[in-house]
C-alpha positions as CSV (number, residue, x, y, z in Angstrom):
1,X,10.8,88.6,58.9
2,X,9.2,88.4,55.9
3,X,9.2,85.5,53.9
4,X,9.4,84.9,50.3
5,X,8.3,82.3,47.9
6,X,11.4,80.3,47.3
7,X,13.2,80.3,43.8
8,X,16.6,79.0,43.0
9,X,17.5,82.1,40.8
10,X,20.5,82.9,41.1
11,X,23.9,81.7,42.7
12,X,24.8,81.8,46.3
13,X,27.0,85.0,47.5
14,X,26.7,84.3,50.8
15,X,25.8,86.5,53.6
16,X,27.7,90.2,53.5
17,X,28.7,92.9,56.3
18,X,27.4,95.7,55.8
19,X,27.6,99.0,57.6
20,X,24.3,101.4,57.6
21,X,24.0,104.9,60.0
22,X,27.3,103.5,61.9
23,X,25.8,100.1,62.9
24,X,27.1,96.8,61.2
25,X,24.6,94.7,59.6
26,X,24.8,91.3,57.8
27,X,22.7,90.6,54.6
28,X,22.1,87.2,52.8
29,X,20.6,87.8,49.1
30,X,20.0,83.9,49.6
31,X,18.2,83.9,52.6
32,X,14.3,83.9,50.9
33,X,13.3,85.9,54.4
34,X,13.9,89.5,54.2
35,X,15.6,90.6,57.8
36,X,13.4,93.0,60.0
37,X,15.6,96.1,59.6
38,X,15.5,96.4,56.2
39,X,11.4,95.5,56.0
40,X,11.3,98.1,58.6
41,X,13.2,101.0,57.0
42,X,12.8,100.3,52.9
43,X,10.8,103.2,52.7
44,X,12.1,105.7,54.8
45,X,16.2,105.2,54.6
46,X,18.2,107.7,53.5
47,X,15.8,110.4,54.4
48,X,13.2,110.0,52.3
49,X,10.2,112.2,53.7
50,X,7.3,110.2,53.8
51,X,6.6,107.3,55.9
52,X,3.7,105.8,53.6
53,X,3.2,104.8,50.1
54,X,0.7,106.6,47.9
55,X,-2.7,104.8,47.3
56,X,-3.4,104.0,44.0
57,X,-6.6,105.6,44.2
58,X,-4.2,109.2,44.8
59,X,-2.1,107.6,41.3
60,X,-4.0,105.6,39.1
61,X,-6.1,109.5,38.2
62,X,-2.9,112.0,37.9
63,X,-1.0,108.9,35.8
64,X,-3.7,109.3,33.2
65,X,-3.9,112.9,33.3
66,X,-0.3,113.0,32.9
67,X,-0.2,110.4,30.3
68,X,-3.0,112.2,28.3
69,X,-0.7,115.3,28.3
70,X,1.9,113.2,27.1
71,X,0.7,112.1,24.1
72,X,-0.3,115.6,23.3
73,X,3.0,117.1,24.0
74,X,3.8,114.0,21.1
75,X,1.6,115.6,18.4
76,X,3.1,118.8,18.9
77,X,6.8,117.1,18.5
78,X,5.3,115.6,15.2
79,X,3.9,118.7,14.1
80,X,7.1,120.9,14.8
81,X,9.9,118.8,14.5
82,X,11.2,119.4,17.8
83,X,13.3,116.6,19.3
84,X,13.2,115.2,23.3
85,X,15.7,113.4,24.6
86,X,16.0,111.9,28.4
87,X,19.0,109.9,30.4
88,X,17.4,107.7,32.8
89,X,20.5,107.1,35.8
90,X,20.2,106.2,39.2
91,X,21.0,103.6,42.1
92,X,20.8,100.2,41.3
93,X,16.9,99.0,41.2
94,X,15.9,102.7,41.4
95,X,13.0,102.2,39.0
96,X,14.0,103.4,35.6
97,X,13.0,100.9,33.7
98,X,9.0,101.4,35.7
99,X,9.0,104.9,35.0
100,X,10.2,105.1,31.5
101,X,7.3,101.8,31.3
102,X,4.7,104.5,32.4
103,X,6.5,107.5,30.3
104,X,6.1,105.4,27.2
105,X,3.1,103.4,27.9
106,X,0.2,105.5,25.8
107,X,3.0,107.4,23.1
108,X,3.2,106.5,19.3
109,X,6.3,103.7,19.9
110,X,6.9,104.8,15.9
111,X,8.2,108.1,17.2
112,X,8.8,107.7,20.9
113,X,11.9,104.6,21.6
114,X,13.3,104.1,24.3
115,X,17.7,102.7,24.3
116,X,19.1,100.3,26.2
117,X,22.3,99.2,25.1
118,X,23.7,96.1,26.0
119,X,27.8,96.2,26.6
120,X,29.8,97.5,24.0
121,X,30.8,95.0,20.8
122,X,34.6,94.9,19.9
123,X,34.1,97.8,17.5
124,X,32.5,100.2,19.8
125,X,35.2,99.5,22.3
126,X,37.6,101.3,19.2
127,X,35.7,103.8,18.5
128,X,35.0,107.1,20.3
129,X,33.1,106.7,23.7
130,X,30.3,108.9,23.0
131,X,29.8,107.4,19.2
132,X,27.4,104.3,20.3
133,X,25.2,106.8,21.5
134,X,24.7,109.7,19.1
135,X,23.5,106.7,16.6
136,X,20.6,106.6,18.6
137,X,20.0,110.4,19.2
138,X,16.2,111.4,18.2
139,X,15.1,113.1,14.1
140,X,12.9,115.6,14.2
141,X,9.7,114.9,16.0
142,X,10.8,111.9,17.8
143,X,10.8,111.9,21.8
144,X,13.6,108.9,22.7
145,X,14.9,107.7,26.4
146,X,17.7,106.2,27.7
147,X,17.8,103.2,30.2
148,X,21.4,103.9,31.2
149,X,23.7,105.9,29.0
150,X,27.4,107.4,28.3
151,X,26.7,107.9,32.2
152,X,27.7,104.9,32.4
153,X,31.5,105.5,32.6
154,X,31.0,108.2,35.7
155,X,29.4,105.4,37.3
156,X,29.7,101.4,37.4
157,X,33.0,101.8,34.9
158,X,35.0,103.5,37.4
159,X,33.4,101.8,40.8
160,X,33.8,98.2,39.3
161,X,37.2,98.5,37.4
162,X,36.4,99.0,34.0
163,X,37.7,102.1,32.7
164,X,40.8,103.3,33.8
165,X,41.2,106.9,36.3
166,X,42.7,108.5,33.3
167,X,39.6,107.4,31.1
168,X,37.4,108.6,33.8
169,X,38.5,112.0,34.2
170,X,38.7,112.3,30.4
171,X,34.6,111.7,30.4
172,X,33.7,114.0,33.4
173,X,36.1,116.9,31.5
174,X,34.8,115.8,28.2
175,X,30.9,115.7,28.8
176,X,29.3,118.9,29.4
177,X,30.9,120.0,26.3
178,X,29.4,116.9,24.3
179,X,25.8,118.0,26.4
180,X,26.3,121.7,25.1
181,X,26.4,120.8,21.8
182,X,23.2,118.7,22.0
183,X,21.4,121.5,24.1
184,X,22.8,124.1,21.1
185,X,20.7,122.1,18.8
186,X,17.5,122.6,20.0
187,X,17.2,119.0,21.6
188,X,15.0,119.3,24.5
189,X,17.0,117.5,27.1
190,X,16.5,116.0,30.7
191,X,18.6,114.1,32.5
192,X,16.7,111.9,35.7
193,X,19.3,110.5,38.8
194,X,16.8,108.4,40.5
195,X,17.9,108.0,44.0
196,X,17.1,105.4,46.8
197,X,18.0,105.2,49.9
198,X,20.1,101.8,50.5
199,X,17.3,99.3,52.6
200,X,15.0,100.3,49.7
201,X,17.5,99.4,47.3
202,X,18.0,96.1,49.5
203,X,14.7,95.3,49.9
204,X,14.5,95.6,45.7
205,X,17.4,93.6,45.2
206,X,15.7,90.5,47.3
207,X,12.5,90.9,45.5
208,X,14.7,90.2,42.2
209,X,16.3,87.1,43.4
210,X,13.3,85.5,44.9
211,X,10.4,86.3,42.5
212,X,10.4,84.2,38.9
213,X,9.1,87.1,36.9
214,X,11.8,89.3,37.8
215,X,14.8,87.3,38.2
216,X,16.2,87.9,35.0
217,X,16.9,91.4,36.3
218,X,19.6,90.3,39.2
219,X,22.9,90.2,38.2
220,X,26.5,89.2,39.5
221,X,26.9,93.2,39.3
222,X,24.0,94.2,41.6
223,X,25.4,90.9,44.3
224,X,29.1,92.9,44.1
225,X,27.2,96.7,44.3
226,X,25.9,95.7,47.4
227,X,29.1,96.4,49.3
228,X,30.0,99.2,47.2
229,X,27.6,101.9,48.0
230,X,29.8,104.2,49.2
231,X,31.9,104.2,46.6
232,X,29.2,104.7,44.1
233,X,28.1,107.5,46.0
234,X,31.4,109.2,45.7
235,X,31.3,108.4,42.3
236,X,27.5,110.2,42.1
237,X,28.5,113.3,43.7
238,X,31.7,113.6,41.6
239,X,29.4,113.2,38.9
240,X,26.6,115.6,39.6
241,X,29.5,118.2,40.7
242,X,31.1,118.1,37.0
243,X,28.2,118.0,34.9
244,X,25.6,119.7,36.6
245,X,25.5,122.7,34.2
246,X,22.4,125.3,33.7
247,X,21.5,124.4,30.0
248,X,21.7,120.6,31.4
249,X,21.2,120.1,35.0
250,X,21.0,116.9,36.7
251,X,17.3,116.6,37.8
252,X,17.4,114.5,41.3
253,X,14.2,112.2,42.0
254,X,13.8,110.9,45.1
255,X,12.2,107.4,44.1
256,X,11.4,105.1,47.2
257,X,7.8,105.3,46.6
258,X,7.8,104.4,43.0
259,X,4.6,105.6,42.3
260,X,6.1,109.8,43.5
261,X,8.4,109.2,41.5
262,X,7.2,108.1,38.1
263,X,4.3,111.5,38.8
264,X,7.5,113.2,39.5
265,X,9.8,112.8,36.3
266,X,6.3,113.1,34.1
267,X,5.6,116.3,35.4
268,X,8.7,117.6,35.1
269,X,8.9,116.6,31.4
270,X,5.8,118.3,30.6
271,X,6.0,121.4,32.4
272,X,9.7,122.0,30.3
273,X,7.4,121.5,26.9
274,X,5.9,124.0,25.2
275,X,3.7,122.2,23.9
276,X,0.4,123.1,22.0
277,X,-2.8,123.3,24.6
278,X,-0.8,121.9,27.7
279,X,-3.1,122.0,31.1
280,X,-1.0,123.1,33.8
281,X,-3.9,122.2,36.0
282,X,-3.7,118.6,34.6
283,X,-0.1,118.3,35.0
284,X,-0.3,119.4,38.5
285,X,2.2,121.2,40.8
286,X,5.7,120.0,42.1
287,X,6.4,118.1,44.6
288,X,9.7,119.9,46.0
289,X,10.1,117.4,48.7
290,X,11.2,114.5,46.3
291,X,12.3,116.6,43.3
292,X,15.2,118.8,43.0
293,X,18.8,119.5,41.5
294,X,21.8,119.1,41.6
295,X,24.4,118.5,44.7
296,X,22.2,120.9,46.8
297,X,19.5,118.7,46.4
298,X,21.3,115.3,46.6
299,X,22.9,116.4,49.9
300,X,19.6,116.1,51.7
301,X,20.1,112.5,51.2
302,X,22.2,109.4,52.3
């Protein structure tokens, strides 16, 4: 097994049955040690097709180059006025908040934000769902993410009881029309589903209770999610299937290896820009085997 430092961070759940690919497992997030199975699989559950990480020495060189192209597709919002804006969704400790880190890391912060709302005050709870949001919808040459977003309600609302069924379907109905209308104003959008398989997402969720510079990130939510993957799965693929549209699909990221997958969503951004002087060679080709969309794509997975 392998051990952790110790760190009282959070408190005990105790240990939970779990089922994965038909056998019955038990998981303590208390336990500091981190069972075999899950050490032995984080990488490769739920399909993911490579068995190791990439080298920093095959990441470090792309990041730049990407990033470089990054701030150059910046100068050209600036000098156009044209607007990006990107939805950042996925699994539990999927690794948004990394890859919008790298996304943002070299960009102007004057004109490139990144939103992550905390739960909604009294008065947002009155007002329309989508209103919180469209307050912090990008002016002209800005390029703004979201960590989390109206997404929100086809996800942990309805898995953990906090919307109601008729609430819900009401959003899934209501929300490629609300996505037309940005996409008919000339906002360049994306919207990024990172997915993990679930001894990744284990293994991530261990690393947040033991370590004392991440801590803060583990949550009475994530302790609860743990025995709820399937029916945040369901909820995923209901999801994708109602607002998957052509002029906004539902670009699928298979994250594991965190590194793929922060190359991954850059390149994807850039290559949708058409920005002044962009180096296809710089940005690099595809890799198809971790990025997709839509349900076709997701069903390759889990």
């Amino acid at each position: 097994m392998k051990n952790t430092k110790e760190n009282p961070a959070a408190p005990a759940s105790g240990p939970l049955k779990i089922r994965i690919d038909g056998k019955e497992r038990e998981f303590d997030i208390e336990n500091p040690e981190l069972p075999d199975w899950v050490e032995d699989n984080k990488l490769t559950s739920g399909g993911y097709p490579y068995d190791k990480k990439m080298k920093s020495e095959d990441y470090d060189e792309p990041l730049e180059r990407l990033q470089i192209e990054l701030v150059k597709a910046q100068a050209w919002l600036q000098s156009t006025g044209k607007r990006v804006m990107a939805l950042f969704e996925g699994r539990d400790a999927a690794g948004k908040g990394g890859t919008i880190f790298v996304l943002h890391q070299y960009m102007n912060p004057r004109t490139a934000r990144n939103v992550a709302l905390t739960k909604p005050t009294e008065t947002e709870r009155g007002q329309w769902y989508f209103q919180r949001y469209v307050d912090h919808f990008p002016t002209a040459g800005e390029f703004v993410t979201f960590d989390r977003s109206w997404y929100n309600r086809a996800g942990v609302e309805p898995v953990m009881g906090f919307c109601t069924p008729q609430q819900h379907e009401k959003f899934l109905d209501e929300t490629p029309h609300f996505e037309r209308m940005i996409c008919n104003d000339s906002i360049h959008f994306f919207k990024i589903w990172l997915n993990i398989g679930r001894e990744a997402q284990l293994e991530r969720f261990h690393d947040r209770r033991w370590s004392p510079l991440k801590n803060w990130k583990f949550s009475p939510i994530d302790v609860a999610g743990i025995t709820k993957w399937d029916d945040y799965t369901k909820a995923r693929d209901l999801m994708v299937e109602r607002t998957h549209k052509e002029f906004a699909p539902w670009i699928i990221v298979r994250a594991n290896d965190k590194r793929r997958a922060r190359l991954a969503v850059i390149r994807r951004i850039l290559l949708s820009l058409p920005y002044e002087g962009r180096d296809l060679d710089a940005i690099g080709k595809e890799d198809k085997k971790i990025i997709g969309e839509g349900s076709s794509f997701l069903g390759k997975q889990d």
